[in-house]
SERO-4910 file (N, C-alpha, C, O; in steps of 0.05 Angstrom, whole numbers):
BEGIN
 pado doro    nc1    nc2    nc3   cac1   cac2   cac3    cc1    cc2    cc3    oc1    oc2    oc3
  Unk    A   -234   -255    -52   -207   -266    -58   -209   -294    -70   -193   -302    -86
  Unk    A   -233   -308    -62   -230   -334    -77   -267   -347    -83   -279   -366    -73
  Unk    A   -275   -326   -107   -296   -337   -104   -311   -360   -112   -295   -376   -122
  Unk    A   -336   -369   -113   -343   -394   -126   -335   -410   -104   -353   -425    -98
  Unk    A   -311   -411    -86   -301   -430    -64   -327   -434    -38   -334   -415    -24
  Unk    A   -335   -450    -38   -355   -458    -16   -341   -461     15   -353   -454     35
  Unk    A   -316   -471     16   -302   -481     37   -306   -440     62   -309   -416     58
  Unk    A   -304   -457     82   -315   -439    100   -278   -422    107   -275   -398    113
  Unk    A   -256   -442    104   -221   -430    101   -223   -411     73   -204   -395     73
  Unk    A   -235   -409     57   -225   -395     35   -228   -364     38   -248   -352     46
  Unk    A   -198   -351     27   -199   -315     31   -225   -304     27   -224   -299      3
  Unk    A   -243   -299     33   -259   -282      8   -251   -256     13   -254   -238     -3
  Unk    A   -242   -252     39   -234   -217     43   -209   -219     70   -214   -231     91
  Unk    A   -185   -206     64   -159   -201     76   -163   -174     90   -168   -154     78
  Unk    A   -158   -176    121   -156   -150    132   -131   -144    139   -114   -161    142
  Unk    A   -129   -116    143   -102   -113    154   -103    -86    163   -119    -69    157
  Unk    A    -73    -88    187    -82    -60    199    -55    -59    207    -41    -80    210
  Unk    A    -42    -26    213    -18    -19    227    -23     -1    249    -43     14    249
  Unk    A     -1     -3    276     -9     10    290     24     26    296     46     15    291
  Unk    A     23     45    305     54     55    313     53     79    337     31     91    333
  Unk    A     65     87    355     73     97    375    104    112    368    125    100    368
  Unk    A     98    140    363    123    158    368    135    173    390    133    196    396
  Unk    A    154    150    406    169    151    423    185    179    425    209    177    419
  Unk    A    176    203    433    199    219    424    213    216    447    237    210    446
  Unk    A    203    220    467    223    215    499    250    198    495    273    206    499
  Unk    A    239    169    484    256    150    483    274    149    454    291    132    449
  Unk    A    267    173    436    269    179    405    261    153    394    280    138    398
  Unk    A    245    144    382    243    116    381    212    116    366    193    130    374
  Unk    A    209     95    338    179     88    335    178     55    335    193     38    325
  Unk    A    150     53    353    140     31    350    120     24    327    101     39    321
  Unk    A    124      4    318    114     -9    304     97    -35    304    107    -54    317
  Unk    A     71    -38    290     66    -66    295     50    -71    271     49    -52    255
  Unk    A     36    -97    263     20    -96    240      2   -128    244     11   -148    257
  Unk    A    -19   -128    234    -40   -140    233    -43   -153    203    -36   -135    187
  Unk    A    -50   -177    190    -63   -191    182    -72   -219    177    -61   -240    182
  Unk    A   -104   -215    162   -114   -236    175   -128   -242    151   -123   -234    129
  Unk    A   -152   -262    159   -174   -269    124   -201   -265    160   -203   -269    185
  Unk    A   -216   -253    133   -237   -254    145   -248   -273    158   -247   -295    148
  Unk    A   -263   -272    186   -291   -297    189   -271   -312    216   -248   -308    222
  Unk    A   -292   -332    227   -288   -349    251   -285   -323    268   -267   -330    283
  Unk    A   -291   -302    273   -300   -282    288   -268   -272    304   -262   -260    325
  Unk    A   -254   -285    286   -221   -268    292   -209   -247    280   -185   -240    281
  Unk    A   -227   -239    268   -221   -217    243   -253   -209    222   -266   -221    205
  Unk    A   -254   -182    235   -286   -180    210   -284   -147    217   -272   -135    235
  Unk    A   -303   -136    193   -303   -110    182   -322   -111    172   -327   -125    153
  Unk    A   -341    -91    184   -370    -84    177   -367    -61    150   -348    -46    146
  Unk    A   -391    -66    135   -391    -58    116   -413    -28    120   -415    -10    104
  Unk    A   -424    -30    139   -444    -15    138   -436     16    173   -447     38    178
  Unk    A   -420      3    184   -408     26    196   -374     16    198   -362     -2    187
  Unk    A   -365     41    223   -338     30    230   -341     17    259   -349     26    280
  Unk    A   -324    -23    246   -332    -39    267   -306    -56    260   -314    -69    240
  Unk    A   -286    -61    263   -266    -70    259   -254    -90    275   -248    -79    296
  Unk    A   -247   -117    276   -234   -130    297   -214   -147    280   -222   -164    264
  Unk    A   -189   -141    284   -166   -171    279   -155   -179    302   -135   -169    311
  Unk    A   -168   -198    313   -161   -208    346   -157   -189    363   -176   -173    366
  Unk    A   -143   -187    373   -140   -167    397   -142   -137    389   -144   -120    407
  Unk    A   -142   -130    364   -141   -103    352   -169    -94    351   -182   -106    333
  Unk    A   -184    -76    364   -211    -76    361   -206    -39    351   -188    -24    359
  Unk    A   -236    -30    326   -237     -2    331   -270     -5    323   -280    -19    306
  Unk    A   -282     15    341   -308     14    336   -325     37    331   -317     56    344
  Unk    A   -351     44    314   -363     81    320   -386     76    334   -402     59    328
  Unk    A   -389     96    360   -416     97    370   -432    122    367   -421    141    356
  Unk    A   -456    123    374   -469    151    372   -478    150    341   -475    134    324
  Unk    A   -491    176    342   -505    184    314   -489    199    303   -477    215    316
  Unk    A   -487    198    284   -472    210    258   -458    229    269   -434    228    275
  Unk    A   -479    249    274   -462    276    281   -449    281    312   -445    302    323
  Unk    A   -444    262    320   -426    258    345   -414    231    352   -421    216    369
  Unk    A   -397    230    336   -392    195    344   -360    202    360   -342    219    362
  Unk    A   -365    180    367   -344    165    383   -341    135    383   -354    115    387
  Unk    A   -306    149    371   -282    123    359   -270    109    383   -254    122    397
  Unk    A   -276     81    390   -263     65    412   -242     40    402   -247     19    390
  Unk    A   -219     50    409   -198     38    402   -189     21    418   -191     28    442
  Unk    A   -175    -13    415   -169    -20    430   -127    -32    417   -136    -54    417
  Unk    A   -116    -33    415    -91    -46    414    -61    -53    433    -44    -39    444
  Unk    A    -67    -85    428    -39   -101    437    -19   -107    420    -15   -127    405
  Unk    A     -6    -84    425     14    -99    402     45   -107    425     44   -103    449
  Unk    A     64   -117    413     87   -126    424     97   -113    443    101   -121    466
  Unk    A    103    -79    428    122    -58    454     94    -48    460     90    -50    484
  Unk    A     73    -40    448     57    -19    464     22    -39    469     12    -59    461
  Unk    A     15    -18    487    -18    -20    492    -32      7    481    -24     29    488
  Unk    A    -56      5    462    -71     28    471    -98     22    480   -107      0    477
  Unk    A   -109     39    488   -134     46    501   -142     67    502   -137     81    522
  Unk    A   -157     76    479   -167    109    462   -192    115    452   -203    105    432
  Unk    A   -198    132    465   -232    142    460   -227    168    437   -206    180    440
  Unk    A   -241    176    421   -234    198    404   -268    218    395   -285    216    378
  Unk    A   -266    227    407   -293    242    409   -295    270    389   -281    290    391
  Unk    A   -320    266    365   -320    286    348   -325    313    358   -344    317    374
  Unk    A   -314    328    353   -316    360    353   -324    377    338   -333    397    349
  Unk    A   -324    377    310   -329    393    291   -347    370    265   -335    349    258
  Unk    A   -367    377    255   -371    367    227   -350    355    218   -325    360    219
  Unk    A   -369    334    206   -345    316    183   -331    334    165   -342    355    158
  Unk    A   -313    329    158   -296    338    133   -301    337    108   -278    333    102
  Unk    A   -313    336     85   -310    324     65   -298    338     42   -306    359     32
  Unk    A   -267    317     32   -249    335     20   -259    335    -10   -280    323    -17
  Unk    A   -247    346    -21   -255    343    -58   -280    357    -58   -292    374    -43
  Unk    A   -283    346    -76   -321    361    -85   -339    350    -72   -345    329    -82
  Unk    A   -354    358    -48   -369    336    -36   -375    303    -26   -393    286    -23
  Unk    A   -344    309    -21   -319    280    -19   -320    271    -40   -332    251    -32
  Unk    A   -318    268    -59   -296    266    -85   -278    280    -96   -279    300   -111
  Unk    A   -255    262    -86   -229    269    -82   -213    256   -108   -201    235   -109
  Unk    A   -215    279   -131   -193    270   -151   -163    280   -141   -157    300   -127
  Unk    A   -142    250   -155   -117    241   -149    -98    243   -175    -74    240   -177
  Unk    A   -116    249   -196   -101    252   -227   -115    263   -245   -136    275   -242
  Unk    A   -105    261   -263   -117    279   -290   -136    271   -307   -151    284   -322
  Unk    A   -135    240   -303   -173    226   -308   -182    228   -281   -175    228   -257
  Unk    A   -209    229   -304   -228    228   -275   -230    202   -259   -239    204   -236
  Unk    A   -224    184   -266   -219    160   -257   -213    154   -231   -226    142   -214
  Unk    A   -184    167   -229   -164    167   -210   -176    188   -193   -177    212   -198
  Unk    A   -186    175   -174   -206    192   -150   -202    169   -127   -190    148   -127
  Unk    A   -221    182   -108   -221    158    -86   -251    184    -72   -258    208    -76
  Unk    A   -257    170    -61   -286    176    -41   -262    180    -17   -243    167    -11
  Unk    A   -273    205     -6   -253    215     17   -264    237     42   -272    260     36
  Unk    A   -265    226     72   -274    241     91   -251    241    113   -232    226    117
  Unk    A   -262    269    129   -237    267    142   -255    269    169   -279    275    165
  Unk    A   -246    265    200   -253    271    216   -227    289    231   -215    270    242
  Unk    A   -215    310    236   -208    336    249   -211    339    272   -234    332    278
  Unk    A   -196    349    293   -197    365    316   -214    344    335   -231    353    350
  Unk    A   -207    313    331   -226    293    346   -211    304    374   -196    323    372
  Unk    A   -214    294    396   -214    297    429   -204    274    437   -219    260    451
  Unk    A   -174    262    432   -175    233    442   -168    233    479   -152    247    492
  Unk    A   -186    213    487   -172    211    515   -164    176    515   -174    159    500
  Unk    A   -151    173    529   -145    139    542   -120    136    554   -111    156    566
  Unk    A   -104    113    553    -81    104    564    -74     89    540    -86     79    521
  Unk    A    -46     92    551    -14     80    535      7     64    554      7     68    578
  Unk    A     16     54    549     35     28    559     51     24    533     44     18    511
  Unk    A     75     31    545    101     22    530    121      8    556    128     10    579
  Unk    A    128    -14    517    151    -22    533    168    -17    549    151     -3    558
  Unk    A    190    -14    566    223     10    561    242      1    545    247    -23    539
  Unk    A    252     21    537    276     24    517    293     -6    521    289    -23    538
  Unk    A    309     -5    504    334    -25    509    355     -5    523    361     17    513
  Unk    A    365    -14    545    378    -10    558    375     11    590    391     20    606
  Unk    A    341     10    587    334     27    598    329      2    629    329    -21    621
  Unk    A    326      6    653    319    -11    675    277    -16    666    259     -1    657
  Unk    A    277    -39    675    259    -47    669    236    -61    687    234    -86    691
  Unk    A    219    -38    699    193    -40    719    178    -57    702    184    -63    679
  Unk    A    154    -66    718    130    -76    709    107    -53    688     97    -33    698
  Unk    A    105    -58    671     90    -36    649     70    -19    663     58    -34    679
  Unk    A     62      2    664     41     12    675     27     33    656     41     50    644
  Unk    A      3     33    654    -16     51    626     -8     78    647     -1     80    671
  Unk    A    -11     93    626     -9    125    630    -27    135    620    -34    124    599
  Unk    A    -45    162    629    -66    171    620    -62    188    598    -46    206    605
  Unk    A    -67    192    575    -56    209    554    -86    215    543   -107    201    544
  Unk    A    -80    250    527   -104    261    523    -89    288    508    -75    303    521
  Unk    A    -94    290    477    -97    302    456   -113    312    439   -135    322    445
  Unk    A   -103    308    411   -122    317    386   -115    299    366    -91    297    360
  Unk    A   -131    284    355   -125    267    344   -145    277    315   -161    296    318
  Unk    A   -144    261    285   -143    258    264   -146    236    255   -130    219    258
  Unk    A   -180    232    235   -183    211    226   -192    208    197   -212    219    189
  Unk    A   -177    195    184   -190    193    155   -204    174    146   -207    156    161
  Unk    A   -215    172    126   -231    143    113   -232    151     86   -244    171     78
  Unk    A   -219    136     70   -213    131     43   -216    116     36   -205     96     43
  Unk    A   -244    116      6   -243     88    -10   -242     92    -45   -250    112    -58
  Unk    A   -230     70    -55   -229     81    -89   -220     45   -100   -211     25    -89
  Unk    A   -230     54   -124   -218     28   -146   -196     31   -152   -178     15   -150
  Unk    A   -196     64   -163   -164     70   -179   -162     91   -169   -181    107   -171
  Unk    A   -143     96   -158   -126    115   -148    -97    125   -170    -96    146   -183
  Unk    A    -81    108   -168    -55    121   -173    -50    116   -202    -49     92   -209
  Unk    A    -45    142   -222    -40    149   -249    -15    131   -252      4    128   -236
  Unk    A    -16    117   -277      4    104   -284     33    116   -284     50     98   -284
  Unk    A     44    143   -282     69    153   -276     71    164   -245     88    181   -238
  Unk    A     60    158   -235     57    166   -202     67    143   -195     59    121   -203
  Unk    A     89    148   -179    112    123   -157     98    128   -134    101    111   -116
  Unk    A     80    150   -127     81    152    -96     64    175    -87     53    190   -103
  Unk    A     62    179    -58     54    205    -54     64    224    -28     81    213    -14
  Unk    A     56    250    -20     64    259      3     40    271      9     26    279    -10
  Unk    A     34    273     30      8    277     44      8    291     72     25    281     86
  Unk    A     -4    309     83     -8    327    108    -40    326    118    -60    333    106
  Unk    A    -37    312    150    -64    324    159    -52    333    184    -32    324    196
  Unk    A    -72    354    191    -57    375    210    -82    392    218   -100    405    207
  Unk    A    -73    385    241    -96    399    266    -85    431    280    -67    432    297
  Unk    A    -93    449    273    -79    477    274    -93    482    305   -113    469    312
  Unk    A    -78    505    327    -81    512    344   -107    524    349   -120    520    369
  Unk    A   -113    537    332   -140    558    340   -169    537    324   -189    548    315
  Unk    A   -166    511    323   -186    495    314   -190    493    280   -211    485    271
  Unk    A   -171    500    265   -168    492    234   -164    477    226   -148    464    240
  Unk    A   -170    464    200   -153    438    190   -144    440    162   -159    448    144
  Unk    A   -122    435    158   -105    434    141    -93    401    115    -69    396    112
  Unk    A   -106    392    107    -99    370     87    -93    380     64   -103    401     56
  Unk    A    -71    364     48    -47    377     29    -39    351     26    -31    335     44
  Unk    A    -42    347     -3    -25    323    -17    -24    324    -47    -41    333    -62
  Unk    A      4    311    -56     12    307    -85     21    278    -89     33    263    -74
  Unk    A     10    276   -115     18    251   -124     48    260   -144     51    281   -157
  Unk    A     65    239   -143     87    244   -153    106    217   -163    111    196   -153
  Unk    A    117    230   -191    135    221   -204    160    211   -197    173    214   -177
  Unk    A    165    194   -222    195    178   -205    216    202   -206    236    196   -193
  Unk    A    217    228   -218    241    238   -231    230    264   -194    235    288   -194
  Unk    A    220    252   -175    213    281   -160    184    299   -170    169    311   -154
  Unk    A    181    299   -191    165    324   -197    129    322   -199    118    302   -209
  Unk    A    117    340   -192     90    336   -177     78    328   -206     86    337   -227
  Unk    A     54    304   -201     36    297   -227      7    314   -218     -8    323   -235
  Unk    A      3    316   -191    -27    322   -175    -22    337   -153     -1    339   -141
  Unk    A    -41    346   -150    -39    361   -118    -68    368   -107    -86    370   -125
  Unk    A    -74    371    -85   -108    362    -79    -94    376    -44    -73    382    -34
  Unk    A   -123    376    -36   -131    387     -7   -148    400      5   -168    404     -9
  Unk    A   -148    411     32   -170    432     42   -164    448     56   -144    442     68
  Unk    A   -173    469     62   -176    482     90   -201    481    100   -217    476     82
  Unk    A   -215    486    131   -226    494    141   -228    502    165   -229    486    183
  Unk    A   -228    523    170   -237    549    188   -252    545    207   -275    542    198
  Unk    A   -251    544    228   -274    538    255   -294    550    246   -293    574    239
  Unk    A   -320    532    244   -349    551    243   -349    549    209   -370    546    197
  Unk    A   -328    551    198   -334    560    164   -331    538    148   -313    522    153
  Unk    A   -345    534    128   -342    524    101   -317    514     98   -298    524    109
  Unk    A   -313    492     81   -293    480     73   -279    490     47   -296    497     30
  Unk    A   -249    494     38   -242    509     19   -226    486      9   -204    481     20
  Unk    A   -234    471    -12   -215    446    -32   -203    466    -45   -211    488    -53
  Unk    A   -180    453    -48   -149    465    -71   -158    446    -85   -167    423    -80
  Unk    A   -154    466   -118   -152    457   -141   -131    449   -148   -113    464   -141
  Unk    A   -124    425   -164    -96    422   -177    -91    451   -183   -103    468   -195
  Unk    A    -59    446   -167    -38    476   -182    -41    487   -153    -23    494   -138
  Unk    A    -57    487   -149    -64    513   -113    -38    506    -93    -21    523    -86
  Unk    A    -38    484    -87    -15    469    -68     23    461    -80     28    444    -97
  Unk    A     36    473    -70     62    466    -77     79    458    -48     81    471    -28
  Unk    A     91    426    -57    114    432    -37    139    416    -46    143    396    -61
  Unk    A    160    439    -27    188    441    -41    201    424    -13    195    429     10
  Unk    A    217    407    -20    230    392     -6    248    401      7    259    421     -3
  Unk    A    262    391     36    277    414     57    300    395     50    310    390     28
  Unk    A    307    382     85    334    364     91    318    335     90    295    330     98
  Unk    A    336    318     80    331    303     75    340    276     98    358    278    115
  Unk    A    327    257     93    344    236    117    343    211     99    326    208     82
  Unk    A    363    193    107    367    167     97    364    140    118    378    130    135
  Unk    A    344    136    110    337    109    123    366     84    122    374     74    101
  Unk    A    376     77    144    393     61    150    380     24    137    394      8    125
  Unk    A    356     22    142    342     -5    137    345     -5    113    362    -20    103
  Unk    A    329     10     98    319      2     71    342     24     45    344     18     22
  Unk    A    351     37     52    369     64     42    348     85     24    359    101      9
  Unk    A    322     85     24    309    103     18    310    134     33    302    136     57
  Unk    A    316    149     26    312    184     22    289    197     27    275    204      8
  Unk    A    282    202     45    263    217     59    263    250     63    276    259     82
  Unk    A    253    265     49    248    294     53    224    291     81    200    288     84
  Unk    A    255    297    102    233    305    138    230    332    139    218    338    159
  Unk    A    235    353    125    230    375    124    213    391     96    224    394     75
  Unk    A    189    399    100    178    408     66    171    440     72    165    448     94
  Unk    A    172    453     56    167    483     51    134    478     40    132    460     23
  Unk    A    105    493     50     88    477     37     74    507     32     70    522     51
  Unk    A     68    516      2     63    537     -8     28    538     -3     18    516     -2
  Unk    A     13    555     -1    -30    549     -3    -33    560    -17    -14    562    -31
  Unk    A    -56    574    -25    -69    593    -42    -63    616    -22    -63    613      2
  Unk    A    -59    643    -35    -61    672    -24    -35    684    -19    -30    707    -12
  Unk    A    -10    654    -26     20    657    -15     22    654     10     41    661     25
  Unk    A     -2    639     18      8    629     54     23    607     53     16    589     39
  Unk    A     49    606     67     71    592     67     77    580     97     74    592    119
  Unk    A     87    546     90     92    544    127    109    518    113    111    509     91
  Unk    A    121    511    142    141    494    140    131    456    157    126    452    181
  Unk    A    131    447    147    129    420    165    152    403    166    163    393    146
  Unk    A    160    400    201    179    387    198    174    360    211    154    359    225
  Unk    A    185    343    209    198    310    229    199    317    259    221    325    267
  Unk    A    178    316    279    187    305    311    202    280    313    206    269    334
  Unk    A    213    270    284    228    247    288    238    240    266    223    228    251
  Unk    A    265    242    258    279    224    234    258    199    226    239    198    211
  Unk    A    269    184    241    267    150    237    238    145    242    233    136    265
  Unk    A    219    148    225    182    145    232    180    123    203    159    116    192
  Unk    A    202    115    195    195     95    164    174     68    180    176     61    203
  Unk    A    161     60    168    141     40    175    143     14    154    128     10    135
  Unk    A    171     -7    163    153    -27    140    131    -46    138    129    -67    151
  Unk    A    119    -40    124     94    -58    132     91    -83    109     69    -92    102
  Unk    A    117    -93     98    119   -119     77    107   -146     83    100   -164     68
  Unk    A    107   -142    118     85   -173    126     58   -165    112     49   -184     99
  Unk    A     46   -145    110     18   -138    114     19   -140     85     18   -160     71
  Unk    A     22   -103     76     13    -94     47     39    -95     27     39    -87      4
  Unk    A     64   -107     40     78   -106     25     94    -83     17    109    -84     -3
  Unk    A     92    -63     32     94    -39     26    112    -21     49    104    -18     72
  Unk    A    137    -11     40    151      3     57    146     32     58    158     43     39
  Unk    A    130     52     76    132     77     79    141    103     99    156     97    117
  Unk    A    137    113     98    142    141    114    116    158    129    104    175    118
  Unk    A    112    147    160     91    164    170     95    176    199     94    162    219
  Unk    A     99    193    198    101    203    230     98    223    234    101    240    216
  Unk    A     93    227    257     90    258    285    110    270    272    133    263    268
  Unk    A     90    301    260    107    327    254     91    353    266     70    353    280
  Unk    A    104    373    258    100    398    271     95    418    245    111    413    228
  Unk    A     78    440    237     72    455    225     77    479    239     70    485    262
  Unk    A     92    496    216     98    511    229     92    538    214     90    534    190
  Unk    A     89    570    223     84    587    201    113    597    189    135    585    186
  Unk    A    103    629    182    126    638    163    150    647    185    174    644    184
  Unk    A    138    655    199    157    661    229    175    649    240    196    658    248
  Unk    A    161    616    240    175    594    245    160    595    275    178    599    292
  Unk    A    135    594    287    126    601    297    113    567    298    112    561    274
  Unk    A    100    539    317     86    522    312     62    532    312     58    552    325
  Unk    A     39    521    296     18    531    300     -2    508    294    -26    510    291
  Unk    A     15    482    294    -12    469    288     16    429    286     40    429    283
  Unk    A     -3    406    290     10    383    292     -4    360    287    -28    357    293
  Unk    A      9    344    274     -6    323    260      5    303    250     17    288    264
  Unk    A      2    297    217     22    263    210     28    269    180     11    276    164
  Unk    A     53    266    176     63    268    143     66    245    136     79    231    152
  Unk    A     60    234    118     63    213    100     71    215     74     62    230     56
  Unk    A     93    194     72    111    193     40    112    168     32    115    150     49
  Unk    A    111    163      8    103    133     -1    123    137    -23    132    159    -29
  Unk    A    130    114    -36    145    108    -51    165    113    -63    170    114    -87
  Unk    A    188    119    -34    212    128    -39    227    103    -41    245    102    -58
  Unk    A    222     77    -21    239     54    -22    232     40    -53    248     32    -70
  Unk    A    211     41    -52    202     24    -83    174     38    -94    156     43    -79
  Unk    A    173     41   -116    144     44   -130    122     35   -113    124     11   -107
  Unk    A    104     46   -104     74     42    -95     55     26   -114     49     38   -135
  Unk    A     47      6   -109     25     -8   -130     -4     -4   -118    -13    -13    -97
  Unk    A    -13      8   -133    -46      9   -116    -63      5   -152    -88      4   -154
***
């Protein structure tokens, strides 16, 4: 960020981080966000594994490659976590041997791995609601399936791309499911990219064109008045068809302290042609309130 600068205050590297909690009990998301400049040991990010700290926000990898375990720590305002995430299946690697093109140059790619069907166990502490009576906080033991990505690139997003929509999704019988398009201001798809993989089997990347999705009901953000499609019709290869919807309207995230950037991420449900759930995870939509700059 500021090089040539000798002074030990100067940016040379900005971290930042978000954390959120989908309240469905309480219908409700929490939110929080992190940033910092690197160094004085209040904020640093290893370059050579995952080792992350912005003050109280710690995430770390242990173990060897092929079995690690993700230790999470966060304080934020309404919530606590305390989350262990233990690998289960081989890494992911989406695109061509994790390269993951995003547009029609080759350019527009990003280096992309996924971690799938992780094992999280730990505790949670939330606030209570407003208006709710109010005990002394107490962690709760919580234990799922959790989903981890790691994405890196120079250039990502095609000069007519405002934005994107994105699916990772942990299916019932141990599958995984990633699905995303990059997209135009007028609605209409510029890219589309993803995977399947099959317990035990090989990984299957979608080629641009393979992946389609058609937008359901829509919701309007009260904050910012951005338009959110919480419901998508999401087409695969073979004509397999399923639906993902919103466990929650209101999952918009602004994160303008941090990246400047207002989006759409939260707890949804996948569902088949039946309408049958078969699988649950996180949709993400970007640049409905404003253009995305990356």
């Amino acid at each position: 960020m500021a090089p040539g600068n000798p002074s030990a205050f100067a940016p040379h590297q900005l971290l930042f981080a978000h954390a959120a909690v989908t309240d469905l009990a309480g219908r409700r998301l929490l939110h929080d966000q992190r940033l910092a400049r690197a160094g004085f040991g209040l904020a640093e990010a290893s370059t050579r594994d995952t080792a992350v700290r912005l003050r109280n926000w710690t995430l770390r990898r242990e173990g060897p490659p092929e079995q690690s375990r993700y230790l999470g720590h966060i304080e934020a305002g309404d919530f606590v976590l305390d989350l262990r995430f233990d690998q289960t299946q081989p890494v992911l690697l989406q695109g061509q041997a994790g390269f993951s093109r995003k547009g029609p140059d080759v350019t527009q790619a990003s280096h992309y791995y996924s971690h799938p069907q992780l094992r999280a166990t730990g505790h949670l502490t939330l606030k209570p609601s407003t208006g709710q009576s109010r005990p002394p906080r107490e962690a709760v033991a919580v234990t799922g399936l959790a989903w981890m990505d790691h994405e890196w690139s120079e250039t990502v997003m095609h000069p007519d791309a405002v934005g994107w929509d994105w699916i990772g999704m942990n299916l019932a019988d141990g599958s995984a499911l990633t699905a995303f398009r990059l997209r135009r201001a007028d609605g209409s798809t510029l890219w589309t990219g993803g995977s399947w993989r099959a317990p035990g089997q090989p990984a299957r990347a979608f080629t641009h064109g393979e992946v389609q999705f058609a937008p359901g009901r829509v919701w309007r953000s009260p904050a910012t008045g951005a338009a959110y499609p919480v419901s998508w019709t999401l087409t695969l290869p073979q004509g397999r068809r399923y639906t993902v919807q919103a466990e929650l309207d209101n999952q918009e995230l602004d994160s303008r302290g941090s990246t400047g950037s207002v989006y759409w991420e939260g707890l949804s449900v996948l569902r088949d042609a039946t309408g049958q759930a078969v699988g649950s995870g996180y949709l993400e939509m970007t640049g409905y309130a404003s253009r995305l700059a990356l």
